[in-house]
C-alpha positions in Angstrom: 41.3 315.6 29.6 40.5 319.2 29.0 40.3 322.1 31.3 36.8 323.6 32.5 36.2 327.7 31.1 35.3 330.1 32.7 32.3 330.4 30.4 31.0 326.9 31.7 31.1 328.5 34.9 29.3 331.1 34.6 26.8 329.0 32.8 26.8 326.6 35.8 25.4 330.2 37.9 27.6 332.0 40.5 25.6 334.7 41.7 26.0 334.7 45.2 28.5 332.0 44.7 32.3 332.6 46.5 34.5 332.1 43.1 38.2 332.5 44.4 40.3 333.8 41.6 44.1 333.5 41.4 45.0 336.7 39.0 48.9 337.7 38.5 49.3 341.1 40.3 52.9 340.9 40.3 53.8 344.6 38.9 56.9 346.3 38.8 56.7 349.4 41.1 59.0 352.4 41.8 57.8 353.0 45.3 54.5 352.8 45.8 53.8 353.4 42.1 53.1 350.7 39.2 55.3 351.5 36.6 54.0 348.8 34.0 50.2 348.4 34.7 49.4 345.4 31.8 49.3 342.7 34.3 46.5 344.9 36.2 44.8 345.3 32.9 44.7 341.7 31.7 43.4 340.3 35.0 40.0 343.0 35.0 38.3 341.2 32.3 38.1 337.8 34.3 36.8 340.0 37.4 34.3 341.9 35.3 33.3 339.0 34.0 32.6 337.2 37.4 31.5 340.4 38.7 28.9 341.0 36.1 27.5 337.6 36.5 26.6 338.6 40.1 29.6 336.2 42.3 31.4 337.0 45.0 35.2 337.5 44.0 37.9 336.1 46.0 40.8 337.3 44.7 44.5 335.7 45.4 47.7 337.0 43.9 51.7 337.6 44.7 54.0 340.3 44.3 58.1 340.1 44.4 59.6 337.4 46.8 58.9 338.6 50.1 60.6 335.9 52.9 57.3 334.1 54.0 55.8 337.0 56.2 54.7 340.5 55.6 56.7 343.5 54.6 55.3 346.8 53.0 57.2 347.3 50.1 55.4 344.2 48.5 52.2 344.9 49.9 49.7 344.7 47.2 48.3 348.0 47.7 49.8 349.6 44.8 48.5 347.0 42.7 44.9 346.9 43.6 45.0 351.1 44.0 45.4 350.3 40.2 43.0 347.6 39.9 40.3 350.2 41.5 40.7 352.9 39.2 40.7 351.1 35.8 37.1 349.0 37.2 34.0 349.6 37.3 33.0 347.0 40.4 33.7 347.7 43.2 37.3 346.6 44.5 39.0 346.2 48.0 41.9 344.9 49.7 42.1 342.9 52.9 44.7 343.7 55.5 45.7 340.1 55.4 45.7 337.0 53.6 43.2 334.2 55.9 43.4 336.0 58.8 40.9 337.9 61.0 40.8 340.8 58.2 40.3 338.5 55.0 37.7 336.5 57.1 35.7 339.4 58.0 36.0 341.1 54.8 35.2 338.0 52.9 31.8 337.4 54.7 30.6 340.9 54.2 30.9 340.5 50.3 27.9 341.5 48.3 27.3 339.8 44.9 29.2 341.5 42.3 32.3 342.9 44.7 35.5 341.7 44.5 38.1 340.9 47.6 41.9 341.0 47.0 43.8 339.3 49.7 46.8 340.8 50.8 50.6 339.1 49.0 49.8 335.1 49.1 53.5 334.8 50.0 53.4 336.8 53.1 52.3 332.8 54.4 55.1 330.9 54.3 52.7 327.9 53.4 52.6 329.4 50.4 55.7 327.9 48.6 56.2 325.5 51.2 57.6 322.3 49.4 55.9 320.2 52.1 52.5 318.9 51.0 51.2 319.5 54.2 51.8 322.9 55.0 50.8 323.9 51.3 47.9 322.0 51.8 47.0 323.5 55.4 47.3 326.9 54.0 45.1 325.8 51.0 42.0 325.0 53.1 41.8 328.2 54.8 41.8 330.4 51.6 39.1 327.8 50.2 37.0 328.2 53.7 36.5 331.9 52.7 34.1 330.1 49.7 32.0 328.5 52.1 30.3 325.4 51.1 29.4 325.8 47.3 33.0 327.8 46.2 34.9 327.5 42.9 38.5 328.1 41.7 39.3 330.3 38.6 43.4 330.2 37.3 43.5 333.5 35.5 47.3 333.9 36.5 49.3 332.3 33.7 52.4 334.2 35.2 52.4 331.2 38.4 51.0 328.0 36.4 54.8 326.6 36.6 54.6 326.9 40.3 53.2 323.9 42.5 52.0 327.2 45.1 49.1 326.9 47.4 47.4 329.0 45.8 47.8 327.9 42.2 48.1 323.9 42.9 46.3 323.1 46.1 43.4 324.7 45.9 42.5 323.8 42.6 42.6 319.8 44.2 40.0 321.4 46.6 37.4 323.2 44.2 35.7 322.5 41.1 38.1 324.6 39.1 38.3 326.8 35.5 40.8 327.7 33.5 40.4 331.2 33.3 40.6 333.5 30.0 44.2 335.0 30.3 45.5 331.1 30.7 42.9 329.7 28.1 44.3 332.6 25.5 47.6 332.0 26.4 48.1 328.1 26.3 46.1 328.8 22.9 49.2 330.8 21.6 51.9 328.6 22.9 50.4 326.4 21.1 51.0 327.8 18.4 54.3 327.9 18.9 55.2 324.2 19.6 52.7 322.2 17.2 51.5 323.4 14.1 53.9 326.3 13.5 52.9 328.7 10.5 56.8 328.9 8.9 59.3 330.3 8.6 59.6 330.4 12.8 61.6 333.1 14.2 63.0 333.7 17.3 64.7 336.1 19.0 66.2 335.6 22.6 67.8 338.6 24.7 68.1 339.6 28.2 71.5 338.9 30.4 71.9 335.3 30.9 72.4 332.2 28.7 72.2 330.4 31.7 68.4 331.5 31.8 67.2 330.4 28.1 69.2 327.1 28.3 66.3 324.6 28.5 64.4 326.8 25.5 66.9 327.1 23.6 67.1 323.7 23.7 64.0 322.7 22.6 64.1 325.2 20.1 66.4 323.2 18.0 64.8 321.9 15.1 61.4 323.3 15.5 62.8 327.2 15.1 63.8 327.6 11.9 66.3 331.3 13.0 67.0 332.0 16.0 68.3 335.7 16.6 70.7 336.3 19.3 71.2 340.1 22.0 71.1 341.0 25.0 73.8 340.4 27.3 73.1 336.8 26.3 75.1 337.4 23.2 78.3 338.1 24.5 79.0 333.9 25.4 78.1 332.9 22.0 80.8 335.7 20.4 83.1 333.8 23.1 81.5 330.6 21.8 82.9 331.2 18.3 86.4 332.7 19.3 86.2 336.3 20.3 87.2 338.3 23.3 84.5 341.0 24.4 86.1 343.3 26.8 84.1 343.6 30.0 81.5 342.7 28.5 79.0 340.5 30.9 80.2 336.9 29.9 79.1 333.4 31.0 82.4 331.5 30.6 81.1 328.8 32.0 78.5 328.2 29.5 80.8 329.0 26.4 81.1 325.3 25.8 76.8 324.8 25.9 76.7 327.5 23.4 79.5 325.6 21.3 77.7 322.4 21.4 74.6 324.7 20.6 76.1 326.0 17.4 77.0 322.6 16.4 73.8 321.1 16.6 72.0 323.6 15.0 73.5 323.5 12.2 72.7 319.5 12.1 68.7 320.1 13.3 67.9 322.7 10.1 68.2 325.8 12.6 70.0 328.4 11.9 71.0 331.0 14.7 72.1 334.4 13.6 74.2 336.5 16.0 74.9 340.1 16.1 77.7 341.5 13.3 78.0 345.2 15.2 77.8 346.3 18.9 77.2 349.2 20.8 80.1 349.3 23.1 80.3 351.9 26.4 82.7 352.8 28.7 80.7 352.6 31.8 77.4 351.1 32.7 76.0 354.6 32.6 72.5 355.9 30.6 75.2 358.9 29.8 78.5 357.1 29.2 80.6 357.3 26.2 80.0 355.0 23.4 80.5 354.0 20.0 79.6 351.1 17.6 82.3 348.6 16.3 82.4 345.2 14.9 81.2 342.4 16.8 84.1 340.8 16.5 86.7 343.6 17.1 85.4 344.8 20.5 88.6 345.0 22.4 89.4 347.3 19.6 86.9 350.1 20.9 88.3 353.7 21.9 87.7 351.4 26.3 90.3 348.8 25.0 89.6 346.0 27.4 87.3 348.3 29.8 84.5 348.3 27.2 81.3 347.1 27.6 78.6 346.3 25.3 75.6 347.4 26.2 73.6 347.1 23.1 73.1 345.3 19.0 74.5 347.8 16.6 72.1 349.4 13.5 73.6 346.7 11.3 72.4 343.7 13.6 69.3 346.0 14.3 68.1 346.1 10.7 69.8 342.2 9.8 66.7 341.3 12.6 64.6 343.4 11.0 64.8 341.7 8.0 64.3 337.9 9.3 61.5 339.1 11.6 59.4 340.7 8.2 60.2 337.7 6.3 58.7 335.0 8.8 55.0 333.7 9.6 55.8 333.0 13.1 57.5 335.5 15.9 58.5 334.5 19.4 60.5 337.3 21.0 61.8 337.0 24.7 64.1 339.4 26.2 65.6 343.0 25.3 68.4 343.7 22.8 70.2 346.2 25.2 70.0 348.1 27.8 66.3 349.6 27.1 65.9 351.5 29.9 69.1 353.7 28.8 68.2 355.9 25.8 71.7 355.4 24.4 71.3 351.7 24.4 67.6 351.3 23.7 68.1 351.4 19.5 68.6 347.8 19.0 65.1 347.0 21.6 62.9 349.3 19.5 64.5 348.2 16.5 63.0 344.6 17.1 59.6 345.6 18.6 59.0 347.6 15.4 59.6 344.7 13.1 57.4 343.1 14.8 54.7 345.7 14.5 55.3 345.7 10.3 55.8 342.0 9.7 52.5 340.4 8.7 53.9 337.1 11.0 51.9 336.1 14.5 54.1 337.8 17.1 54.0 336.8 20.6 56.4 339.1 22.5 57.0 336.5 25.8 56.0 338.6 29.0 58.8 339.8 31.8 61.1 342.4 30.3 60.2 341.9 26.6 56.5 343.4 27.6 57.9 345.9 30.1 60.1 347.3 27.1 57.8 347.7 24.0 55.8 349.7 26.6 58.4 351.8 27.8 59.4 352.0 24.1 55.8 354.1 23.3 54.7 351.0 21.7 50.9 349.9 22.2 49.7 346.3 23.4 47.3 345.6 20.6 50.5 346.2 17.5 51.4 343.2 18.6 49.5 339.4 18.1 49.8 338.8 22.0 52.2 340.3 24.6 52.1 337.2 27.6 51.9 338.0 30.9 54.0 334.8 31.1 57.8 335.2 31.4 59.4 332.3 32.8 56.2 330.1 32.6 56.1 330.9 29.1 59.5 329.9 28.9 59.0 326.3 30.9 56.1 325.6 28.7 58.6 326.2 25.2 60.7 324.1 27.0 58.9 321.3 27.4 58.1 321.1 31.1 54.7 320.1 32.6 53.4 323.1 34.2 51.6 322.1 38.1 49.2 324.8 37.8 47.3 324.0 34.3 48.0 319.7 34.9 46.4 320.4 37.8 43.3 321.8 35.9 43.0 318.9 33.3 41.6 316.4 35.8 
């Protein structure tokens, strides 16, 4: 089965229906300011939409990992402050989340307004892993429909999350897929069936541990796979070579062996960094200097150094595969972005990908958070995902609760 669009919906009629919308609010704030506002901005035109068509928007949505009750620094408040200004419906936030607040609020919606309720996960219910409690939780936000509600998933960010909000309600509602997770299942698609080669990918951030399952599955179907971050520090250990302080997952260094090996057996080929930026501190001004990859205890910080970024030669050997492919999936930073010293290698990439004629997909989380940071602009690349690790579960195979949920 397929998933019901939005645009059947609206073609169904929903003025002066409840439609409760699950949108992905979950920003990255420096106190009570939004530092990276694209989440904001790719959930308005699913509200617009609704709003234009005259229904009555209730809206759901998380932010951080708050302990199953409220707490102000992940009140959404910041979030829908932003939402306000970039709309042009009107927009409000409810004290609470099914409470006396979000039931008055909700019944004094006018046709075309749209209702945030306050951080889903200040209800423990929320992410309980008993059916029950989810389930309990579930029927009161769906009671704020009244009798003739709908479900829109617009929040592609939560679809690998069996959440009340995301899973139960949809078993509760004739529910849509919205356009943010029709667009984005569209270009994972891409990536796992019907791949325009050569396929290039490029994995970063800290952890192998994290890209495991991916990598995985990658195997075979990616023809390069290009390796930085802190990520890359195992695989140097991986093929024999000390790297200082650098952050290392030892126990992983046999994964990434048995990795290497089958690679080379499933027509993948993964390419890992021939120079590195190596500091003396974790410091935006430490001291710092570029040797080879494999020579890194022989920096001027001996067996103090760590690396903190690719070097130019890795940089522009990156370059070069991502202009020669058809296909780019890029998940994860090449250094330490948010430190000028260490943010050559990052912007290195996210240019390639603005010059290569390939379909880029830069995969959501950090990856996004750094070509903006970078200066670079959304539409340079073929899609930036507001994804990140669902992105990541649906490369990897997984069924994801929140869209199986929808294909019923």
């Amino acid at each position: 089965m397929t998933s019901h669009t939005l645009n059947e919906l609206i073609a169904e009629g929903v003025r002066g229906r409840y439609v409760l919308v699950r949108s992905d609010l979950n920003v990255p704030l420096d106190g009570s300011t939004v530092t990276d506002d694209g989440r904001v901005k790719a959930s308005l035109p699913v509200l617009k939409k609704l709003s234009d068509a005259g229904a009555r928007v209730l809206v759901t949505a998380h932010l951080g990992r708050p302990k199953g009750a409220p707490e102000d620094k992940y009140s959404l408040k910041p979030a829908v402050a932003r939402l306000a200004e970039l709309a042009d419906f009107p927009v409000a936030l409810a004290a609470d989340t099914v409470g006396t607040a979000a039931k008055d609020a909700a019944a004094a919606l006018q046709d075309g307004e749209v209702l945030v309720l306050e951080n889903v996960r200040f209800d423990a219910r929320e992410t309980a892993k008993d059916d029950a409690e989810r389930g309990a939780f579930a029927d009161e936000l769906v009671a704020l429909t009244g009798d003739n509600g709908a479900f829109v998933d617009d929040a592609f960010g939560a679809v690998h999350r069996k959440h009340a909000s995301v899973y139960d309600v949809a078993t509760r509602l004739p529910s849509y897929q919205g356009d943010l997770v029709h667009t984005e299942v569209e270009v994972l698609r891409k990536l796992t069936t019907d791949t325009q080669r050569p396929y290039v990918v490029v994995l970063g951030g800290s952890k192998v541990s994290d890209k495991l399952a991916v990598i995985d599955n990658l195997l075979g179907k990616a023809d390069t796979i290009l390796v930085g971050g802190g990520m890359l520090f195992t695989f140097l250990a991986a093929a024999g070579h000390k790297v200082a302080s650098s952050l290392l997952e030892e126990d992983q260094i046999p994964v990434v062996q048995d990795y290497l090996k089958r690679a080379s057996e499933a027509g993948t080929t993964f390419v890992i960094p021939v120079d590195v930026v190596v500091a003396s501190r974790f410091a935006a001004d430490a001291e710092h200097e570029t040797v080879r990859a494999d020579a890194i205890e022989g920096s001027s910080f001996g067996t103090a150094g760590i690396g903190l970024d690719i070097g130019p030669e890795s940089a522009a050997l990156f370059a070069e595969q991502i202009k020669a492919a058809r296909t780019v999936f890029w998940n994860g930073p090449m250094g330490v972005f948010e430190f000028e010293a260490f943010a050559a290698g990052t912007r290195a990439v996210a240019q390639a990908l603005t010059e290569t004629e390939a379909f880029t997909v830069v995969g959501g989380g950090d990856s996004a958070a750094a070509v903006r940071t970078l200066g670079f602009a959304d539409d340079q690349f073929g899609h930036i995902s507001t994804g990140g690790g669902a992105s990541l579960e649906y490369l990897e195979g997984k069924e994801l609760p929140g869209l199986s949920v929808l294909d019923r």
